[in-house]
C-alpha positions in Angstrom: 83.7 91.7 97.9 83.3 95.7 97.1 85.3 98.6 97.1 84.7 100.7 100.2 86.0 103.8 102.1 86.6 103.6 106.0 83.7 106.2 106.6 80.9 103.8 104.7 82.5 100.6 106.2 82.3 102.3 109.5 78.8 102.8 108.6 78.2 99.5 107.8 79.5 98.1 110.8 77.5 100.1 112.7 74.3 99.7 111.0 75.2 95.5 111.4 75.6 95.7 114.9 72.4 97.8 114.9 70.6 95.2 113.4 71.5 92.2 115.5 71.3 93.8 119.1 68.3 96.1 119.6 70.0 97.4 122.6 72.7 99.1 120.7 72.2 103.1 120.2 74.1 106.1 118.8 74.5 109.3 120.6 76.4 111.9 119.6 76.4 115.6 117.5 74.5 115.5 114.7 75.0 112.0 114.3 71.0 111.8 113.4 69.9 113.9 110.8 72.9 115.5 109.4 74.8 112.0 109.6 77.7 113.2 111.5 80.0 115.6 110.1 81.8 112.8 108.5 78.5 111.5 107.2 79.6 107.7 108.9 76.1 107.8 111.0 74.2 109.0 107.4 70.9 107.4 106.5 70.8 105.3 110.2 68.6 107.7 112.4 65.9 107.4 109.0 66.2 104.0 109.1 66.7 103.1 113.3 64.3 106.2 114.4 65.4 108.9 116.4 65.6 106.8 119.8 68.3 104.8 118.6 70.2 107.6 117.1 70.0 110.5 119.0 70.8 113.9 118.1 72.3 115.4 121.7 72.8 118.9 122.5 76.4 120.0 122.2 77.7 119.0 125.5 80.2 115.6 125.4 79.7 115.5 129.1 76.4 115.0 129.0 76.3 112.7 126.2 79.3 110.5 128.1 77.1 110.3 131.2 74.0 109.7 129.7 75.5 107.0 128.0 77.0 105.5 131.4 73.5 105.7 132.7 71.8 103.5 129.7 74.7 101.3 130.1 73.9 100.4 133.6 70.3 99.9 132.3 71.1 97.2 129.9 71.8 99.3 126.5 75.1 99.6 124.8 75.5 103.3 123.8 77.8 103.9 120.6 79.2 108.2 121.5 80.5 110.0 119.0 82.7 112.9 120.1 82.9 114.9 116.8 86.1 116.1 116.9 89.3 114.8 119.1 89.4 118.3 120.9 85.7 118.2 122.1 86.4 115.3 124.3 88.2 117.2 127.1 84.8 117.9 128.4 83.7 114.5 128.6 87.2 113.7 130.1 85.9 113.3 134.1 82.9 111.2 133.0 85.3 108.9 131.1 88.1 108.6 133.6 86.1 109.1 137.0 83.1 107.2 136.2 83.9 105.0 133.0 86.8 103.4 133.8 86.5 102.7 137.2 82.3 101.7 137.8 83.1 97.9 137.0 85.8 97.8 139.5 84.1 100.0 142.1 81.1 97.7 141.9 83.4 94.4 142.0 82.4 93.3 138.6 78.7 93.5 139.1 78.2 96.5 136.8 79.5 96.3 133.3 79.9 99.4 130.8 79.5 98.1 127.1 79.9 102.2 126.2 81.6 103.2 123.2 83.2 106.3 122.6 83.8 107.4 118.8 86.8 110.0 118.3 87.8 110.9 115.1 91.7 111.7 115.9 94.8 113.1 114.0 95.7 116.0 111.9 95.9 116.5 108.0 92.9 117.6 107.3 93.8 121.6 107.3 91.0 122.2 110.0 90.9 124.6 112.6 92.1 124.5 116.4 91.1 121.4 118.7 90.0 119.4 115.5 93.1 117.9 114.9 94.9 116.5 117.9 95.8 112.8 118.9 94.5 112.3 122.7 95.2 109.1 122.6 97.9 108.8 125.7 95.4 110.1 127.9 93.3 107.1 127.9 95.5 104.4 127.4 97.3 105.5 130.4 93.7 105.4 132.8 93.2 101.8 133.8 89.7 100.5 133.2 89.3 101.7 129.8 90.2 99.5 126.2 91.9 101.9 123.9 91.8 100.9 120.4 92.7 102.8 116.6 91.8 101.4 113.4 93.9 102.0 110.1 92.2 100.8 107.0 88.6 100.2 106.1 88.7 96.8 106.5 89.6 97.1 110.2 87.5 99.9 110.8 84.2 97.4 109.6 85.0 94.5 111.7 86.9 96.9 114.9 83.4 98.9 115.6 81.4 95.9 115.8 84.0 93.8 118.1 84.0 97.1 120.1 80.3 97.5 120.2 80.1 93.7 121.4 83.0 94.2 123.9 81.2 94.3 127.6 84.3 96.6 129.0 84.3 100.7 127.8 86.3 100.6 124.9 87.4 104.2 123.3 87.8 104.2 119.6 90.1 106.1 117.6 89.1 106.7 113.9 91.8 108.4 112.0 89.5 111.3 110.2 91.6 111.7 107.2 92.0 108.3 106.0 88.3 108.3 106.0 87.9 108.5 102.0 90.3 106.1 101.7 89.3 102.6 99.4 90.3 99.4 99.7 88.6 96.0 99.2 86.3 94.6 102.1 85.2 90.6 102.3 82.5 91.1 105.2 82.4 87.2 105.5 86.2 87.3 106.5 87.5 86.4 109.9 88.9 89.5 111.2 91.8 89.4 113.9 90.9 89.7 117.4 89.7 93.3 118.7 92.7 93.2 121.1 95.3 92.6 119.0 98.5 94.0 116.9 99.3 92.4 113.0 102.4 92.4 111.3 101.2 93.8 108.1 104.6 93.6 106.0 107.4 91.4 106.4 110.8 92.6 106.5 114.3 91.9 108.0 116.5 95.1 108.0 114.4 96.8 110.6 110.9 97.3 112.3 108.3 100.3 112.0 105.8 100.4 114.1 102.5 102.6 114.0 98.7 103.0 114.3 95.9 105.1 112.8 97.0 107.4 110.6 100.1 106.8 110.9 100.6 103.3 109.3 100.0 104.3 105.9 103.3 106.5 106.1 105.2 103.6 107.7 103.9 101.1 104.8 105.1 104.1 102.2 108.3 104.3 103.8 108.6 101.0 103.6 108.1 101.2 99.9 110.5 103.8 99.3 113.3 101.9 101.4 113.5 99.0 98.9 115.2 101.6 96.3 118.0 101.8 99.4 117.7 97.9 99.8 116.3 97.9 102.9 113.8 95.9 103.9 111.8 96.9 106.6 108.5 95.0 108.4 105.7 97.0 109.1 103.2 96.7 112.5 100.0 98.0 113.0 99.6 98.4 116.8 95.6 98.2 116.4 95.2 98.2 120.3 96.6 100.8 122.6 95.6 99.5 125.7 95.8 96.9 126.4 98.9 96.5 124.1 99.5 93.0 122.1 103.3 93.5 122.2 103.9 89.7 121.0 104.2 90.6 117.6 106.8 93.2 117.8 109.1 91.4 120.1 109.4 88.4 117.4 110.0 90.9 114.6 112.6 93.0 116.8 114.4 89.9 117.6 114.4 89.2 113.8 115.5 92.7 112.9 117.3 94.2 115.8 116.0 97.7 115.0 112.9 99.3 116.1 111.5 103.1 115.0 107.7 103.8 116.5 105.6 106.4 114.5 102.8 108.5 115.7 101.2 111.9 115.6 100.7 112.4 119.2 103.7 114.6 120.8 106.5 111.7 122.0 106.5 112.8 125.5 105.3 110.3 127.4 103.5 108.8 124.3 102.6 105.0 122.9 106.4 105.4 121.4 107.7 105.5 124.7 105.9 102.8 126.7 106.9 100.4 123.5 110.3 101.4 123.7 110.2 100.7 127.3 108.9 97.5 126.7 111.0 96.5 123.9 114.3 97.1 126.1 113.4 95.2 128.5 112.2 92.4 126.4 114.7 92.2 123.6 117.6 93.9 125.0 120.3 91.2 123.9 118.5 91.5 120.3 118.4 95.0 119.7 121.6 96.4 118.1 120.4 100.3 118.2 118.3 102.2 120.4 114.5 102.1 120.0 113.8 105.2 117.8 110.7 107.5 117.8 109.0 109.6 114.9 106.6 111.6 116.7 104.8 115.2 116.8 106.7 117.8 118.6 105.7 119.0 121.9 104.0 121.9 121.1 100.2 122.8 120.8 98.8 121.6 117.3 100.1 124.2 114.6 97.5 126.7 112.6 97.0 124.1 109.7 99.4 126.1 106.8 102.2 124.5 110.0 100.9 121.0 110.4 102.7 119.3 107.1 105.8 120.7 109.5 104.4 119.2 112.1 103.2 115.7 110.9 105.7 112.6 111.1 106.0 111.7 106.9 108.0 109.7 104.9 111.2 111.7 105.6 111.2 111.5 109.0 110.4 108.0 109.0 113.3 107.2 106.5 115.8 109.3 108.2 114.9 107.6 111.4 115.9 104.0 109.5 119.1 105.7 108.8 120.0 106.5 112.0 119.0 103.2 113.4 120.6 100.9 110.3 124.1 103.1 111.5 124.7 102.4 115.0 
């Protein structure tokens, strides 16, 4: 067991799956030589070659249909958009042709593509490098949607993803990536597919992904100076959702606050509240809550701490909900 950071446990899990399946290739910006802007592809083009990672020009829809391509020719392409903004370009490749070639072709044509996207603000980066596109691709049918949160996940996730024979897009949330924690690569992760209850609690239920489970596990923290004790799930899987887990602990708890970065209309908040109502109606004694971005543009980044959901929010939210 070692001490790792999600961008080198991302590494690692790429340079496994690498390793075991000669068919699997990264494509992307700078992935190659430079190692990606986040250096999570550095070292594997020196030790894979250049036709296994592949330096592209800048032009996601190109790299997204290119990918689509080798898929239908037997490879499974790893993409990395650089930055969650970049991918609107790619977006009619992924939702015309990703998404819907394994139904058009009744199941005769599998897509194993997937698509990196480093996602989320708090970085203090520029325009269209800090959004949370997320919604967008859960909503399109055809495509897996998944978000990793910790290193841990983020070694075990990419490889499940890379082995997954349906287009799975990959969230990776960019400023947790210099964050440590302790990885046993001989563990048995969770399923790709699925959400975890990640701390227990009986007052009321937070529920969060990426980047934004840290704040709900620090906001759980800070409530036990109130005396509250809250439960903390990380959703892991936007689409399809594993909504299992949240029903038992909402029928334990009878409150529910979601958390995300994304703006809340129409976001993940507000399918799971949906969800949760209909499902746990009788159990819930407050409304489902939501601690989201606003609906604006992403700010200039001297705005986004304004803009971010954080521990105030979160805890105010838990107030409102512990007074109905």
């Amino acid at each position: 067991m070692a001490t790792i950071t999600m961008a080198k446990a991302l590494n690692e899990g790429l340079r496994k799956a690498m390793e075991e399946h000669p068919k699997v290739l990264i494509m992307g910006e700078d992935v190659g030589k430079l190692g990606g802007v986040f250096r999570v592809t550095d070292g594997l083009q020196k030790d894979f070659g250049e036709d296994r990672v592949i330096d592209t020009p800048l032009a996601e829809s190109g790299i997204v249909g290119t990918a689509i391509g080798m898929a239908i020719r037997g490879y499974r392409p790893v993409c990395e958009i650089q930055f969650d903004g970049f991918v609107y370009p790619a977006y009619d490749q992924i939702v015309s042709q990703l998404a819907k070639m394994h139904y058009r072709s009744k199941g005769s044509v599998k897509l194993p593509v997937v698509i990196r996207i480093p996602f989320g603000g708090g970085i203090g980066a520029v325009e269209h490098h800090s959004e949370s596109p997320e919604a967008y691709f859960a909503h399109t049918a055809g495509l897996r949607v998944v978000a990793c949160s910790n290193p841990v996940d983020a070694y075990f996730m990419i490889q499940q993803a890379i082995a997954c024979d349906d287009p799975v897009i990959f969230f990776e949330p960019k400023r947790r990536y210099w964050e440590k924690t302790d990885l046993d690569r001989d563990a048995t992760p969770d399923p790709l597919f699925s959400s975890r209850l990640v701390r227990d609690g009986m007052d009321a239920t937070l529920v969060a992904y990426g980047p934004m489970v840290k704040v709900a596990m620090d906001a759980a923290t800070a409530a036990i100076d109130d005396a509250r004790d809250l439960a903390v799930i990380d959703l892991r899987t936007l689409s399809p959702l594993d909504m299992a887990p949240i029903y038992d602990s909402v029928r334990r708890t009878g409150h529910l606050v979601v958390v995300h970065e994304a703006p809340g209309n129409v976001g993940l908040s507000a399918e799971i509240a949906a969800r949760v109502t209909e499902e746990c109606f009788y159990s819930l004694e407050a409304p489902v809550l939501r601690v989201t971005g606003f609906d604006t543009p992403y700010p200039p980044s001297r705005l986004e701490e304004d803009f971010l959901p954080d521990l105030d929010r979160v805890l105010d939210a838990v107030d409102r909900s512990l007074a109905y």
